[in-house]
Every structure is written in C-alpha cells, then in structure tokens.
C-alpha positions as CSV (number, residue, x, y, z in Angstrom):
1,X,0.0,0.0,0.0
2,X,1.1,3.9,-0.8
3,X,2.1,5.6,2.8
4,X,-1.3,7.2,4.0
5,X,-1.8,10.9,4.5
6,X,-4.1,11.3,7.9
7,X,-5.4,14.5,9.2
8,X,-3.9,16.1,12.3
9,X,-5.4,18.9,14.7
10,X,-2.4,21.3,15.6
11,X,-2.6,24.8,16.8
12,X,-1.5,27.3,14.2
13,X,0.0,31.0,13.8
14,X,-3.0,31.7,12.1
15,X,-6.0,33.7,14.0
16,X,-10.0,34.5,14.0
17,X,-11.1,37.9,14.3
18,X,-10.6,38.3,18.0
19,X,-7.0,36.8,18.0
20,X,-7.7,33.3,19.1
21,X,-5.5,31.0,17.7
22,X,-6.9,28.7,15.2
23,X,-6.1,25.0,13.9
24,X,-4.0,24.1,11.1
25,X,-6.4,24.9,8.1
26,X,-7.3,21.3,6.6
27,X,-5.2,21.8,3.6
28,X,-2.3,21.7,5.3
29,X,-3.0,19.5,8.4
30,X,-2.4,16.5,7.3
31,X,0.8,14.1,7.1
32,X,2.1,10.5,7.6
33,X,1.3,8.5,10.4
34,X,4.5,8.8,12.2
35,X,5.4,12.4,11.3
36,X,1.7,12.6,13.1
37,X,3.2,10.7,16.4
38,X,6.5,12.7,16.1
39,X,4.5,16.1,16.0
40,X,1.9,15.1,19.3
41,X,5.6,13.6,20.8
42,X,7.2,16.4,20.4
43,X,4.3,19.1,21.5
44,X,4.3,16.8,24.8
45,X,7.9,17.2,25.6
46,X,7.4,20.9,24.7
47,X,4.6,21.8,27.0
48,X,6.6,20.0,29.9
49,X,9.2,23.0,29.4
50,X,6.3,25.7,29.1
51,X,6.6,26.2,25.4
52,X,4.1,25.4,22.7
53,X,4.7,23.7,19.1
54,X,3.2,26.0,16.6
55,X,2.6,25.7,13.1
56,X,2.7,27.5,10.2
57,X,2.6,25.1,7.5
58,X,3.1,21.2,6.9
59,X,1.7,19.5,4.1
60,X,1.6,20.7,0.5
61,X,0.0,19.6,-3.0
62,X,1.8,19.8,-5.7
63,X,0.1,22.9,-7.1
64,X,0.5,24.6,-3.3
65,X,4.6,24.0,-3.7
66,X,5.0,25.2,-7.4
67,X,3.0,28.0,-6.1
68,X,5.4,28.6,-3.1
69,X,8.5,27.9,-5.4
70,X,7.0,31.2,-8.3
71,X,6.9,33.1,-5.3
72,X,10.2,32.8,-4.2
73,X,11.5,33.0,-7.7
74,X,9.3,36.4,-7.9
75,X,10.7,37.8,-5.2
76,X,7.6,38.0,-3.0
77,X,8.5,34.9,-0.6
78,X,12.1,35.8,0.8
79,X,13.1,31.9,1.9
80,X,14.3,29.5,-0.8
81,X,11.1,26.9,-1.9
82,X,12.3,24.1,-4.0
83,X,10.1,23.6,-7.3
84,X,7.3,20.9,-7.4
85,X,9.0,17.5,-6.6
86,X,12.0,18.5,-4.1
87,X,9.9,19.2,-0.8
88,X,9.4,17.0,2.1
89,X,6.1,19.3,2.7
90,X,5.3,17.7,-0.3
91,X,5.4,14.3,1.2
92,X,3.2,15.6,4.4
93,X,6.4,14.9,6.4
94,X,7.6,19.0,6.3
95,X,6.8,21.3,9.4
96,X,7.7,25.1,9.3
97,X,6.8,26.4,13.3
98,X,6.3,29.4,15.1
99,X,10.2,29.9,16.9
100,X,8.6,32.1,19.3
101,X,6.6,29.8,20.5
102,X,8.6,27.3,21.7
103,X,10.2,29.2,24.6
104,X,13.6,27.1,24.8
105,X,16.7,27.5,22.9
106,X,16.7,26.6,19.2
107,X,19.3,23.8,20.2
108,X,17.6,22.7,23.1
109,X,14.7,22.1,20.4
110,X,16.5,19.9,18.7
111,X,17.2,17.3,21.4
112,X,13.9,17.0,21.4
113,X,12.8,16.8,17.9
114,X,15.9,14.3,17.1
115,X,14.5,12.1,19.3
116,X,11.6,11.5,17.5
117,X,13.3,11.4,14.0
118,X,12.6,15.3,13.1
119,X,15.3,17.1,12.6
120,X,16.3,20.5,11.0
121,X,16.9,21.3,7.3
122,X,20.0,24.1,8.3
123,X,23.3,23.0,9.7
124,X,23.4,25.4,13.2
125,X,20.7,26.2,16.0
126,X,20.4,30.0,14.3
127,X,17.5,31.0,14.7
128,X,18.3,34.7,12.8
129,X,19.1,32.5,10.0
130,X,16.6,31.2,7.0
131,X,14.9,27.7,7.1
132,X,15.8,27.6,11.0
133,X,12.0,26.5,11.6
134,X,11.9,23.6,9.0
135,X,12.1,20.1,10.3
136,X,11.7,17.0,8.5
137,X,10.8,13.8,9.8
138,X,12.0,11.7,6.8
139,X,11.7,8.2,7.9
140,X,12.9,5.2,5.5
141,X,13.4,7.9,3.0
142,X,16.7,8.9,5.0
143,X,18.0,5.9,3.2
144,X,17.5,7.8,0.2
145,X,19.5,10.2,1.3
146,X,22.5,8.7,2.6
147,X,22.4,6.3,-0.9
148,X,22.8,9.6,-2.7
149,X,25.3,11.2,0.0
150,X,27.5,7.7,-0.5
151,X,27.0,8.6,-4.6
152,X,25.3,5.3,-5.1
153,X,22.7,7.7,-7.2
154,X,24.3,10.5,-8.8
155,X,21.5,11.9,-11.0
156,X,19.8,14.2,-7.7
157,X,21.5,16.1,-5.1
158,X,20.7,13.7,-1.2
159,X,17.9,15.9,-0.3
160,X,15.9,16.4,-3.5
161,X,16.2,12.8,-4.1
162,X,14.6,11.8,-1.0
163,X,12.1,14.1,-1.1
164,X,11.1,12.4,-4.6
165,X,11.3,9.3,-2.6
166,X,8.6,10.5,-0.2
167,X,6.0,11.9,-2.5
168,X,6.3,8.6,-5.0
169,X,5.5,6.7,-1.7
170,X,2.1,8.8,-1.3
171,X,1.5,8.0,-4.8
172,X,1.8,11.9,-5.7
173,X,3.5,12.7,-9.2
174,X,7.1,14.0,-9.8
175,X,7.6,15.7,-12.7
176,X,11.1,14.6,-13.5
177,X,9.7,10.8,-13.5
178,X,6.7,12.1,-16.3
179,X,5.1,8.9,-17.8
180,X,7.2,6.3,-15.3
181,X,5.9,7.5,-11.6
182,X,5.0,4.0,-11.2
183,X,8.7,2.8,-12.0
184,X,10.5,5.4,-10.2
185,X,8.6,4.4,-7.4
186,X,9.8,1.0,-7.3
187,X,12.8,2.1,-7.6
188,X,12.4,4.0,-4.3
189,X,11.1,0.7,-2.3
190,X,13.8,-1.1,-4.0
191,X,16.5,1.2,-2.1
192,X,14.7,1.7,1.0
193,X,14.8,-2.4,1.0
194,X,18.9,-2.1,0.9
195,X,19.5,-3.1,-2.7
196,X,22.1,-0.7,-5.0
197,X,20.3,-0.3,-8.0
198,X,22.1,3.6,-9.7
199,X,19.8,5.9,-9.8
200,X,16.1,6.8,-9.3
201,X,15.4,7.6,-12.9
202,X,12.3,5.1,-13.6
203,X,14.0,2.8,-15.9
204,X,13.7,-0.3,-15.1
205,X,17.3,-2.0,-15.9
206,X,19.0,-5.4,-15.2
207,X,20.1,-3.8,-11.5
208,X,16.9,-3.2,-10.6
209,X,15.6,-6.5,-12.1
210,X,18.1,-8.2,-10.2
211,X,16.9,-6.4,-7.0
212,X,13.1,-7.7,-7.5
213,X,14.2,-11.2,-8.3
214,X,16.3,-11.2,-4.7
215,X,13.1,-9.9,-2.9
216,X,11.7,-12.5,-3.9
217,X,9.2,-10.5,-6.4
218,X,8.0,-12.0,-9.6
219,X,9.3,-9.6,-12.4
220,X,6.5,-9.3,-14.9
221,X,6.6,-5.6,-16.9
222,X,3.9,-5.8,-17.9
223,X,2.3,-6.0,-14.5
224,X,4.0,-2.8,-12.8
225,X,1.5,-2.0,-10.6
226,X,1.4,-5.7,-9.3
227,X,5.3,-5.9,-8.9
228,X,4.9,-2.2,-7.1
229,X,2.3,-3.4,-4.7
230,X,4.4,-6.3,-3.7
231,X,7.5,-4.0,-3.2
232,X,5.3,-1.5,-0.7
233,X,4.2,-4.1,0.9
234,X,7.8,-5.1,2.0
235,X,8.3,-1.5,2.8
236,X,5.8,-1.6,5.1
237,X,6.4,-4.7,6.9
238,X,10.2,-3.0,7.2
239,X,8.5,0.2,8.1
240,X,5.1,0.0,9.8
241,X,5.3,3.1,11.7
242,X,5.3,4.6,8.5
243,X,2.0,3.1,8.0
244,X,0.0,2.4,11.6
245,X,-2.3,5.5,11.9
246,X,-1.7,6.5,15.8
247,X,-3.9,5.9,18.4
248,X,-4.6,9.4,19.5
C-alpha cells in the first residue's frame, strides 16, 4: 500500500477575528502517520518546558509547492522553496513552526525533535538565520538520502532525491519521472529495501531486475502496478510506523 496521508489537529500562527488561535487549516493539516506521532511527541515534551509547538505550514499539494516555489522565484516569498517535486512538505512529512513559540533554545529544540526522528533542514541552531523553523521527519526515506550522500545515485542532489522518494511513496507525481511515476517508485522501495540499483530515474534495468528477483518479487513488466504493490508491501512490513495511523 502507498504511505497514507491522515489529518492532524495542531494549533497554528493563524488567527480568528478576535485573535484566538486557530487550527492548522485542513489543507495543510495533514501528514504520515509517524510524522503525526512525532508532532503530538514532540508538543508533549514541549509543554513540559512551558513552550508550545506551533505551526505554520506542513503538508503541501503539488500545485501549493509550485505555487510557493513562483513566489520565491518572484521575489515576493524571501526563503528558498524548491520547485514541485523536491519538498518534504510535499510528502506531508515537512513542518515550518512558530520559533517564538517554543520558549527554549533553538538547540535545546533539537534534542527533542531528534529524538523523535525530526530534525532541521540548516546546519546550526540559528534561529536569525533562513529555514531555522523547517524540520523534516523523513523516515525510511533517509535511506535515500544517505544512498545519494555515498553517490550510489548521482542523477539528484541527497535531499531532492529523498524528497522524490517520499511523494512517489504517497502516490503523488514528480515531474522529473513524467510517464514512469509507477517505475520510479519501485525504484524507491527497491533502495529503502537495501538493494544498490544507480539511480532513481524510472528505468527499469538489469540492477533493478536483479533487485526484485532477490526480494523474492516476480518480475513481470507488464504488471507494474502488481510488482509495485508487492514491493510496498515489503516496505511496510520494514516500516510500519510509516504506516500504523496513531492511536490518539
């Protein structure tokens, strides 16, 4: 099965007419089940240090992140937003929060958030700096990432290619992929299942063959979607965090 999307109910920046504080509005509020227990885990540890986890923004569509990425390019959003395809908002595993809100130092934060598998996006607790309020909580698809960082994959840069890694998994399109979303996405669950296959490119080649045949998957291509199912099923019996809505 794809990774599901489930709502959340967070407390946002975002206000009524009298200044209360309102929810998350719905288009955003929602992510992967354990970005969901990472958030509530997080906001727990928080409050027992008297600060709040706020929200600004989490999950994005695709047309919501190409729209974020022509504003930046326009000038009329000031932080860098990655084109369609490179965002971990994208994959509804992408928080930005309120830094004011959380009341502790921006390193302090971090313990916290690391322990949960969220972690920042920028290199120093700076809060002055750009970015310092995105965390990603990128699960299996930090595999991805480290694949590319060891230059098993050469065709993406770590982070864009993991990103692409999490929105296939949703079943959300990626441009670069255009008619072979299904194949890049095998590609992904063949990586986050430990095989070196190049890049994720969706063509299907003899590493990649040779990867389905030693999971045990029948290799038919004419039945792609039957040999993807099979593969996200491994992934979520390697993963079923990723999976498991919480209990909350």
């Amino acid at each position: 099965m794809k990774s599901p999307l489930i709502p959340i109910d967070i407390v946002s920046i975002y206000k009524n007419r009298l200044g209360d504080p309102l929810p998350l509005p719905t288009r955003m509020a929602q992510c992967t089940p354990d970005m969901h227990t990472a958030i509530f885990n997080i906001a727990t540890d928080l409050a027992k240090k008297g600060g709040k986890l706020i929200l600004s923004d989490l999950f994005r569509s695709y047309d919501m992140q190409s729209q974020s990425h022509n504003d930046f390019v326009s000038g009329k959003k000031k932080a860098f937003s990655p084109p369609a395809g490179g965002s971990f908002h994208e994959a509804g595993r992408a928080f930005d929060l309120d830094l004011s809100a959380i009341k502790i130092p921006l390193a302090d934060f971090w313990t916290i958030a690391s322990k949960y598998g969220v972690n920042p996006i920028v290199a120093q607790p700076k809060p002055n700096q750009s970015e310092a309020w995105h965390f990603d909580c990128r699960g299996s698809h930090q595999i991805v990432y480290q694949y590319y960082t060891d230059k098993k994959g050469t065709n993406f840069k770590p982070y864009t290619a993991a990103a692409a890694s999490g929105i296939l998994s949703i079943g959300i399109h990626v441009d670069t992929f255009g008619a072979n979303q299904k194949q890049a996405a095998i590609q992904s669950c063949l990586i986050r299942l430990g095989k070196t296959i190049g890049n994720i490119d969706g063509q299907i080649g003899k590493n990649s063959h040779k990867a389905i045949d030693e999971l045990g998957v029948l290799f038919d291509m004419n039945n792609i979607d039957g040999m993807l199912i099979q593969l996200e099923n491994l992934v979520q019996h390697k993963f079923p965090n990723e999976f498991i809505a919480p209990s909350v």
